[in-house]
N, C-alpha and C positions, 0 to 999 in steps of 0.2 A: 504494500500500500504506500502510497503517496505521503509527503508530510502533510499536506493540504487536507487529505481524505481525513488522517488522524485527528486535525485539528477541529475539523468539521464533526466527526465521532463522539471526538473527547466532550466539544457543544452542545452535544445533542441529550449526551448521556448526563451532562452536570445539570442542563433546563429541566429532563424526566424526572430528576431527582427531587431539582426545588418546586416541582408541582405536586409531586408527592407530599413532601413536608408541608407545602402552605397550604394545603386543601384537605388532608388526612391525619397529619403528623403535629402539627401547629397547633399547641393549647395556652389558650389563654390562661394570665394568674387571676383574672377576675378583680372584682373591687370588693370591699366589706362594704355591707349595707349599713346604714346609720344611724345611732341609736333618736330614738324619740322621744320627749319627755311623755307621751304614752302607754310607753312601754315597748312599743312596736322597733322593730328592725324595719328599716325601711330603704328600699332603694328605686331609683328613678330608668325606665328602659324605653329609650325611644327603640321604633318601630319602625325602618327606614331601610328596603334591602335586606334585613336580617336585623336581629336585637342585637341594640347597642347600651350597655354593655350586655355579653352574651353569658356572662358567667359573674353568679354573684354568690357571695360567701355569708353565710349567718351562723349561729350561736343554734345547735338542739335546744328544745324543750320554751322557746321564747316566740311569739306571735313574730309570723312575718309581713310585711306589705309591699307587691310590686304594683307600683304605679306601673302601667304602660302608657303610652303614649303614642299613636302608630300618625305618621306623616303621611301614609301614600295611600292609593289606591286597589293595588293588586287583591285578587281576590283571595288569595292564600293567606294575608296576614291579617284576614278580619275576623283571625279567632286564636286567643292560645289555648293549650290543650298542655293540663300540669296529668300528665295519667297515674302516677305514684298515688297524689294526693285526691284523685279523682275530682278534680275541678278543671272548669274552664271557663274562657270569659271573653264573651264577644268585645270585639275591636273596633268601633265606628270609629271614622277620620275626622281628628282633629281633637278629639274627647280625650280626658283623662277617666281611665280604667286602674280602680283599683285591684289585686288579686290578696286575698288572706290569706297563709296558711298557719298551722303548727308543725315545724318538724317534731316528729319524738323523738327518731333516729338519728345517729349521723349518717354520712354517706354523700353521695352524687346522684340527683335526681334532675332528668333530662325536662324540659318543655320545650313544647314544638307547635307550630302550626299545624294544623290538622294533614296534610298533605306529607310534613317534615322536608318542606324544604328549607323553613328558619326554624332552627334550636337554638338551645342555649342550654345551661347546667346553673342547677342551684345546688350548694356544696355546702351541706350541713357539718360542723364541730361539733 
C-alpha cells in the first residue's frame, strides 16, 4: 500500500472511533439538583433536541422535582416517560412541567420520550 492509502486508513479508522465514543461511549457527569427551602431536590431541563441537562444527580429517600421545559415542536418530545417510577408527563411548548418523584433506591434510572429517541438518566445516592 501507498503512504497516501495508509494515511487515508489511518482517517478513517480514528473518525469510526470518535463516532463510537461521542454517540455510544460519551457519559455525561451530570449536574446535582438543588436543594429547596421545601424540601425538594430540584432541577431545571430544557427540552431542545434532546434534554439539556441529560443527567441529573439527587440524594435517595428525598422528594424530587424536574421542571421540564420543552422549546420545540417535534412530536416525540411532547411527553417524558420516567418507567422505573411509573410516571409521565405531557410536554406542551412553551409551559413549565413539573415531574415529582421519591427515589427509595439508589441506582441509575433512565427517562425517555416515548419513542427513546431523547433520554437522559437520573442517578440516585
Amino acid at each position: 500500500m501507498t503512504p497516501d492509502r495508509w494515511i487515508v486508513l489511518l482517517a478513517g479508522i480514528l473518525l469510526i472511533g470518535f463516532i463510537i465514543w461521542f454517540f455510544w461511549l460519551k457519559r455525561a457527569k451530570g449536574i446535582r439538583a438543588a436543594e429547596t427551602s421545601g424540601g425538594y431536590q430540584e432541577a431545571m431541563i430544557l427540552v431542545k433536541g434532546g434534554y439539556t441537562p441529560d443527567t441529573i444527580i439527587v440524594s435517595r429517600g428525598r422528594p424530587v422535582r424536574l421542571n421540564f421545559r420543552r422549546e420545540e415542536t417535534a412530536s416525540c418530545s411532547d411527553k417524558v416517560v420516567f418507567e422505573h417510577f411509573g410516571k409521565s408527563a405531557e410536554l406542551p411548548t412553551g409551559e413549565l412541567v413539573a415531574v415529582e418523584l421519591m427515589p427509595k433506591e439508589a441506582g441509575e434510572f433512565a427517562f425517555a420520550c416515548p419513542m427513546g429517541m431523547f433520554h437522559g438518566r437520573l442517578i440516585v445516592e
